[in-house]
Residue frames as qw, qx, qy, qz and C-alpha x, y, z in Angstrom:
[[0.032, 0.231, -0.217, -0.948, 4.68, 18.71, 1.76],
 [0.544, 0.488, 0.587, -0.348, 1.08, 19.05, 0.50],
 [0.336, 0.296, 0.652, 0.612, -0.01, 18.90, -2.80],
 [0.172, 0.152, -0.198, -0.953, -1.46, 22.02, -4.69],
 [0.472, 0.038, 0.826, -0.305, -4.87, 21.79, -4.48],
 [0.561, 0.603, -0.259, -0.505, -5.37, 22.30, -8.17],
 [0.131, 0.313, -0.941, -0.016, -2.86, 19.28, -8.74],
 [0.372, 0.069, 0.746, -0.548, -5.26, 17.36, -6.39],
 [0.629, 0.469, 0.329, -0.525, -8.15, 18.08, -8.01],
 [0.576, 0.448, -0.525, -0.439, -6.48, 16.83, -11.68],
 [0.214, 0.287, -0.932, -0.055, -5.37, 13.87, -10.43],
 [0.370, 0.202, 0.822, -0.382, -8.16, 12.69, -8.69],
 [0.588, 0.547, -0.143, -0.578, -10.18, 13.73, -12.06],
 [0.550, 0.497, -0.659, -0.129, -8.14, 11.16, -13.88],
 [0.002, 0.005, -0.998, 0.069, -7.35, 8.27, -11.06],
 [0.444, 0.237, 0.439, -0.744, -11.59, 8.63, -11.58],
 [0.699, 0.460, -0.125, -0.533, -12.15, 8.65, -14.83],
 [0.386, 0.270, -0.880, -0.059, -9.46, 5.24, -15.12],
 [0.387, 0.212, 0.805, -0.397, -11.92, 3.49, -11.87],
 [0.562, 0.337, 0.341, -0.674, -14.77, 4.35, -14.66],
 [0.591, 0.472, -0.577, -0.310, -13.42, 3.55, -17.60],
 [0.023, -0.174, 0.963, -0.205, -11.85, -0.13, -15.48],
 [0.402, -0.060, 0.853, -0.326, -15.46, -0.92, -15.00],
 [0.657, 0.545, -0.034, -0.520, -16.86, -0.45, -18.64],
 [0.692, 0.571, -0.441, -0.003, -13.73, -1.53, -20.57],
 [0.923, -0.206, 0.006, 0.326, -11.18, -3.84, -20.26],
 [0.507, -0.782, 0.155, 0.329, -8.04, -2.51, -18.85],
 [0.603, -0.167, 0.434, 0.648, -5.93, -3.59, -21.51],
 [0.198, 0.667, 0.696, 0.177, -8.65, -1.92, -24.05],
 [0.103, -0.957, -0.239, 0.131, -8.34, 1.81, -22.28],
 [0.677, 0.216, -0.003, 0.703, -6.01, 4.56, -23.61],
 [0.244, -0.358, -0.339, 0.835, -5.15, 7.50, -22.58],
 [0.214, -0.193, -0.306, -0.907, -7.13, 9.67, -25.18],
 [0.540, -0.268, -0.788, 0.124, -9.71, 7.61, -23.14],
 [0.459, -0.580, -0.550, 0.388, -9.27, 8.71, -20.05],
 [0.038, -0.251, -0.053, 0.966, -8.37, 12.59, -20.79],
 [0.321, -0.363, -0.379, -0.788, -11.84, 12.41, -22.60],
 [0.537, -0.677, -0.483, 0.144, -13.88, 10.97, -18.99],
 [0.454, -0.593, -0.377, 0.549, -11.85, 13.46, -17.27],
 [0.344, 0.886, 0.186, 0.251, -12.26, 15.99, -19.57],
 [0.479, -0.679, 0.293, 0.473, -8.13, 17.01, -19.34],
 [0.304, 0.833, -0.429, -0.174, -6.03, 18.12, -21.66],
 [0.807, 0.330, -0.337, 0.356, -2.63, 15.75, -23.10],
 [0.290, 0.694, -0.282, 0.596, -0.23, 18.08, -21.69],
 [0.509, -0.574, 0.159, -0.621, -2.00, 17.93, -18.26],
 [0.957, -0.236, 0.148, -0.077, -1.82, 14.20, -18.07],
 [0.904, 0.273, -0.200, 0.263, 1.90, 14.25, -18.90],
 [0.169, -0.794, 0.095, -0.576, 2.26, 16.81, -16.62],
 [0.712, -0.339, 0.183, -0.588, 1.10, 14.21, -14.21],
 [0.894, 0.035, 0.421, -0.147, 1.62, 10.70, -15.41],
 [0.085, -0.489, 0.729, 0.471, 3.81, 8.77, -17.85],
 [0.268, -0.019, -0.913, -0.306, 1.22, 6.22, -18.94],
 [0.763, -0.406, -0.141, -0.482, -2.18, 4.96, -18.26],
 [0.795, -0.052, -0.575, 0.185, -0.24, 2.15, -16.53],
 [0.333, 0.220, -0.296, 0.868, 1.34, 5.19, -14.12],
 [0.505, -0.387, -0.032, -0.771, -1.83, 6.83, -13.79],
 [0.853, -0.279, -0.280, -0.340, -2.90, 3.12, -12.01],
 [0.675, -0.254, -0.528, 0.448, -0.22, 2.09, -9.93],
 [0.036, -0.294, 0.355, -0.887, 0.36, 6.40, -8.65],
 [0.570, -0.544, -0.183, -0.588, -3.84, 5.72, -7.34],
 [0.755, -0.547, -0.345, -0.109, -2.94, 3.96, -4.63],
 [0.517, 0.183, -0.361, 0.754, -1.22, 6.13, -2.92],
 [0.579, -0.414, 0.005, -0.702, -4.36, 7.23, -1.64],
 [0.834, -0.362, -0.413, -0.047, -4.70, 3.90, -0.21],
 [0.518, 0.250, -0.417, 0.703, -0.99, 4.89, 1.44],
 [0.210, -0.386, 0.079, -0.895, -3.04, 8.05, 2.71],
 [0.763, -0.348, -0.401, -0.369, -5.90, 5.38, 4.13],
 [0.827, -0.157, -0.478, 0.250, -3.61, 3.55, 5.84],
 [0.335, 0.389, -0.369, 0.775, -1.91, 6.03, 7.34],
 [0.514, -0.415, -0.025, -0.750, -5.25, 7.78, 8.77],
 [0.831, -0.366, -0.314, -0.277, -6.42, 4.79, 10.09],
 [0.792, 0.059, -0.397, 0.460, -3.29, 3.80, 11.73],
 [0.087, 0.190, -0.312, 0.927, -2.99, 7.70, 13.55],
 [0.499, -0.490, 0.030, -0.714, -6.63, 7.08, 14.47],
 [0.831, -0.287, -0.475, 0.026, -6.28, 3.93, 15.97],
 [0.446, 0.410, -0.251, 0.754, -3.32, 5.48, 17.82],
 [0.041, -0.276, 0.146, -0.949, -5.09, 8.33, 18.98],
 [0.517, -0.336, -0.631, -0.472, -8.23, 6.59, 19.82],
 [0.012, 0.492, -0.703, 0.513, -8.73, 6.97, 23.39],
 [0.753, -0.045, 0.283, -0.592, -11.28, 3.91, 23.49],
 [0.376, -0.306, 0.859, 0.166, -10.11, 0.56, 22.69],
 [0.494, 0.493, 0.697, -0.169, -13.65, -0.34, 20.99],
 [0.186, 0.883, 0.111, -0.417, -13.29, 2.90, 18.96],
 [0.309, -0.479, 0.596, 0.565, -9.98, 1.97, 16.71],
 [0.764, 0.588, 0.264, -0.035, -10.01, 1.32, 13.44],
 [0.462, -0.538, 0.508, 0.488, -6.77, -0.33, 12.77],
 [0.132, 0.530, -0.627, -0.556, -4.84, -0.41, 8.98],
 [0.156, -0.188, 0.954, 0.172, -5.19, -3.89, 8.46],
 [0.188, 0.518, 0.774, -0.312, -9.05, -3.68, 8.78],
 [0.285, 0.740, 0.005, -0.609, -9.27, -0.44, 6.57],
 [0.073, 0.441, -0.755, -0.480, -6.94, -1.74, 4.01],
 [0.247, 0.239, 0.939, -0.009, -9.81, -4.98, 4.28],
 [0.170, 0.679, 0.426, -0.574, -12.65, -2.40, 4.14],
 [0.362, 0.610, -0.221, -0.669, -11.34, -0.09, 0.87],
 [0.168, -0.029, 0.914, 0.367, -10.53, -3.96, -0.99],
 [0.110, 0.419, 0.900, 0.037, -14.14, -4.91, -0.56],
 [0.227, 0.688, -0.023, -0.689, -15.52, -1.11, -1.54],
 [0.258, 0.675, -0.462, -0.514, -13.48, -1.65, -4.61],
 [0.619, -0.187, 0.763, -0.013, -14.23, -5.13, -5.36],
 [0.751, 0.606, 0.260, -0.030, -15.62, -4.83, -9.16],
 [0.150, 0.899, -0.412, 0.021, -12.22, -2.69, -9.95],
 [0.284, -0.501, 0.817, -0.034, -10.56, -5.98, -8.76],
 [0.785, 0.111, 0.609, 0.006, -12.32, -8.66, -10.57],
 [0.476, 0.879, 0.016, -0.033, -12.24, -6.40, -13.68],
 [0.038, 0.769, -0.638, 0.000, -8.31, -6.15, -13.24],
 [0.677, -0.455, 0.566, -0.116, -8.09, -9.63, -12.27],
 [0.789, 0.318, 0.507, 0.137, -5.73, -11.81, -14.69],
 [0.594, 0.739, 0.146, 0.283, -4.72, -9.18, -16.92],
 [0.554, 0.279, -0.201, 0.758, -1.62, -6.63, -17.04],
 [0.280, -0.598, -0.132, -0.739, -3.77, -4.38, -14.94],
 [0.825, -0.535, -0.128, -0.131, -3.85, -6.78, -11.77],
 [0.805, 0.101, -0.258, 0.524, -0.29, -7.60, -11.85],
 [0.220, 0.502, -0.068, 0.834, 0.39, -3.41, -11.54],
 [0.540, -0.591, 0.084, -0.593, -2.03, -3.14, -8.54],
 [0.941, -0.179, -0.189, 0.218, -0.64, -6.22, -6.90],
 [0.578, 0.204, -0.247, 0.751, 2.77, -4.33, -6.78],
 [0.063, 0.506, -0.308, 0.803, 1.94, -1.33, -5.81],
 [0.694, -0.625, 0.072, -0.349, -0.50, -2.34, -2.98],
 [0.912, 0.038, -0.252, 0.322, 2.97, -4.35, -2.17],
 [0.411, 0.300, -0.144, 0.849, 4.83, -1.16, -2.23],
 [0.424, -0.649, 0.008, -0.631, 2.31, 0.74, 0.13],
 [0.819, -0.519, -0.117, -0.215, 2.08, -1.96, 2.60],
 [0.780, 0.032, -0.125, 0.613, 5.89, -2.29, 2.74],
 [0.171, 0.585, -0.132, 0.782, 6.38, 1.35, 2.80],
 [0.528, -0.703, 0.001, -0.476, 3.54, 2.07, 5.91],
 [0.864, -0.486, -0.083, 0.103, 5.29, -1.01, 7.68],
 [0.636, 0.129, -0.202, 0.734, 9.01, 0.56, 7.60],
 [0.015, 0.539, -0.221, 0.813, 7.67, 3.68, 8.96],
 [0.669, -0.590, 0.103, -0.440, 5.58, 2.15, 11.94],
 [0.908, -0.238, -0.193, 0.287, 7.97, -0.65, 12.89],
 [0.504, -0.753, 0.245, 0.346, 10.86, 0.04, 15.35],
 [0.453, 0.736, -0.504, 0.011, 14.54, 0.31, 13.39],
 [0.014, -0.312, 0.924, -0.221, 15.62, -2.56, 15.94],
 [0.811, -0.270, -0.127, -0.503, 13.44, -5.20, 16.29],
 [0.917, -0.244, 0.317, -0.009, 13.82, -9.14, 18.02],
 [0.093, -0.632, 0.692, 0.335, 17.51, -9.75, 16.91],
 [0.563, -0.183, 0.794, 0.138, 16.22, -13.32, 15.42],
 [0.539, 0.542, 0.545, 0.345, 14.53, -11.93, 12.42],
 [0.275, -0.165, 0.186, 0.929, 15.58, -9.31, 10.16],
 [0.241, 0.448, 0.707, -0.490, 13.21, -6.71, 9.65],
 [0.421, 0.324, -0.515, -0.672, 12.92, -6.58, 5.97],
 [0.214, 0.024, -0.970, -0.113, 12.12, -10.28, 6.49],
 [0.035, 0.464, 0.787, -0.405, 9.17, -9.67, 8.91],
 [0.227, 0.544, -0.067, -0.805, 7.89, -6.88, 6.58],
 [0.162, 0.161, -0.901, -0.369, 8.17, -9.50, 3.86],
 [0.092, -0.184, -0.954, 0.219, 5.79, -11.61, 5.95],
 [0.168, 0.403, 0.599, -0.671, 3.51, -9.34, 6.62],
 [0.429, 0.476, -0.274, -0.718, 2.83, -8.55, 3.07],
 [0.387, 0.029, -0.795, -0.467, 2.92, -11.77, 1.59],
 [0.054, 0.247, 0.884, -0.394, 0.15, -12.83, 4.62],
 [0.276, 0.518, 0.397, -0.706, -1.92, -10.17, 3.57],
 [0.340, 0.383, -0.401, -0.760, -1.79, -11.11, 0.38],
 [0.234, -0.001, -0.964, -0.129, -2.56, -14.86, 0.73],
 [0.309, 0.526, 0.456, -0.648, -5.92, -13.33, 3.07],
 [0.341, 0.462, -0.103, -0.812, -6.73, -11.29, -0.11],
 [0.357, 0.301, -0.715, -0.521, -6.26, -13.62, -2.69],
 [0.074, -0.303, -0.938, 0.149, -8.24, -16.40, -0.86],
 [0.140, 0.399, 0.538, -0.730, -10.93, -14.16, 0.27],
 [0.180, 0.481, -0.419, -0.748, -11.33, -12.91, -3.32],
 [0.438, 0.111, -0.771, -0.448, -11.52, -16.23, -4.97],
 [0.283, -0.182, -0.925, 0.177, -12.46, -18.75, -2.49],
 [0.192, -0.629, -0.687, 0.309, -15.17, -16.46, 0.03],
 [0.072, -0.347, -0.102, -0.929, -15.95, -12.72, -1.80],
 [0.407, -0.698, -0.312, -0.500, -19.17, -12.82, 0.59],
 [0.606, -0.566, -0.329, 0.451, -17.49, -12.74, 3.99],
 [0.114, -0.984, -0.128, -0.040, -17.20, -9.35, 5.61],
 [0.426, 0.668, -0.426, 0.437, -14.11, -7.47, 5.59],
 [0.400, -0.600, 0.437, -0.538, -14.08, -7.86, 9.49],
 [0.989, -0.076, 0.124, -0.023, -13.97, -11.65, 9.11],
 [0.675, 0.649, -0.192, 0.294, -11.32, -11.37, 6.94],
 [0.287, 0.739, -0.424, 0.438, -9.36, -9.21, 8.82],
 [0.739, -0.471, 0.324, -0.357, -10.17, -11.14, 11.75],
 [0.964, 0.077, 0.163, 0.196, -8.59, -14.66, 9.80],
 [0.530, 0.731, -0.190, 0.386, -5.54, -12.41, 8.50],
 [0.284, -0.793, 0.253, -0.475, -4.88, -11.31, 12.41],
 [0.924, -0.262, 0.275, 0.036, -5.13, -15.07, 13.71],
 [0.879, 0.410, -0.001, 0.242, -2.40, -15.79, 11.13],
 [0.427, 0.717, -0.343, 0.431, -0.17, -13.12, 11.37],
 [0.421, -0.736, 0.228, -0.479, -0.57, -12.91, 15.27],
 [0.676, -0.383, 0.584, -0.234, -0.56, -16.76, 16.36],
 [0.062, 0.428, -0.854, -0.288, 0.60, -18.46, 13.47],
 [0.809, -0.067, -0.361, -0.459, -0.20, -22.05, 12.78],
 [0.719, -0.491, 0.429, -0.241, 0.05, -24.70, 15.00],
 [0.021, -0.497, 0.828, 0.260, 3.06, -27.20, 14.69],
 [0.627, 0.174, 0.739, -0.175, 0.68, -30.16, 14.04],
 [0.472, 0.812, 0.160, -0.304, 0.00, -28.03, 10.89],
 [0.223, 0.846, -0.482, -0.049, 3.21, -27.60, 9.57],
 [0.820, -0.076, 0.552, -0.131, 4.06, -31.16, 10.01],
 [0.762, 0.593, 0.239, 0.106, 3.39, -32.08, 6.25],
 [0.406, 0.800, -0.274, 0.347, 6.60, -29.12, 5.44],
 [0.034, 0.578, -0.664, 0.474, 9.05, -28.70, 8.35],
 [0.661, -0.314, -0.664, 0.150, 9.59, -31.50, 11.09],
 [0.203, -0.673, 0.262, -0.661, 8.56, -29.99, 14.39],
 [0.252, -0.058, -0.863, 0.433, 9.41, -31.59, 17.90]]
């Protein structure tokens, strides 16, 4: 069901004016009188809408939901192999867009809340694109598991350890991982492999 684009247009007013306010003020710092003065809104409107500034910041990335999706129906549709432009690589792409909005969140009650929900997006897109049966030896909450917590150990390294490498590296070192694992020589040190 679409959204009214009047709706639209408040909320994106407001998941704005919290990116602007996120890169002036500390997160913990911003209140709602705050943000209904950047987005010049009414109270009423934002409760209309939201339950909290905290609400207002984990609902924004349900756009990202909206990202992933796209990218995932163009890759799909794509009838050139060269031409895709898969999720995993978009989802690399809008991080590193939005990197000040992450360092600025990082550490505080404001990182924790975007940490979930980009948890809850990427868990959500991967129950609708994976089969309902998969390889009988792993359950597929468990491989859904996996894929999120890979993409989060990508992010969080990339972040701290190499912010100047291109999202296309990244997603290129996230892919090796998820795709071909690690070699058993690796994994030595934890599990005993024959």
């Amino acid at each position: 069901m679409a959204i009214d684009r009047r709706v639209a247009r408040t909320r994106t007013a407001l998941y704005e004016a919290l990116l602007a306010l996120i890169r002036r003020k500390h997160y913990e710092l911003i209140t709602v009188e705050d943000i209904l003065t950047e987005a010049n809104i009414g109270r009423s409107t934002f409760y209309a809408h939201f339950t909290s500034k905290d609400d207002l910041l984990k609902r924004s990335l349900e756009r990202l939901r909206d990202l992933l999706v796209t990218a995932k129906d163009k890759a799909i549709s794509s009838a050139r192999h060269e031409e895709a432009w898969d999720p995993s690589r978009a989802l690399f792409e809008h991080v590193a867009e939005h990197a000040d909005i992450q360092v600025a969140l990082a550490g505080g009650r404001g990182g924790g809340i975007v940490r979930d929900a980009v948890d809850d997006v990427l868990a959500e897109v991967l129950r609708q694109s994976l089969p309902g049966t998969m390889h009988a030896a792993l359950p597929r909450d468990l491989v859904i598991r996996h894929m999120v917590s890979t993409f989060n150990a990508v992010l969080r390294w990339w972040l701290e350890e190499r912010p100047e490498m291109p999202p296309r590296e990244v997603d290129a070192a996230f892919r090796k991982l998820l795709l071909d694992g690690l070699p058993s020589e690796t994994c030595r040190p934890f599990i005993m492999t024959s």
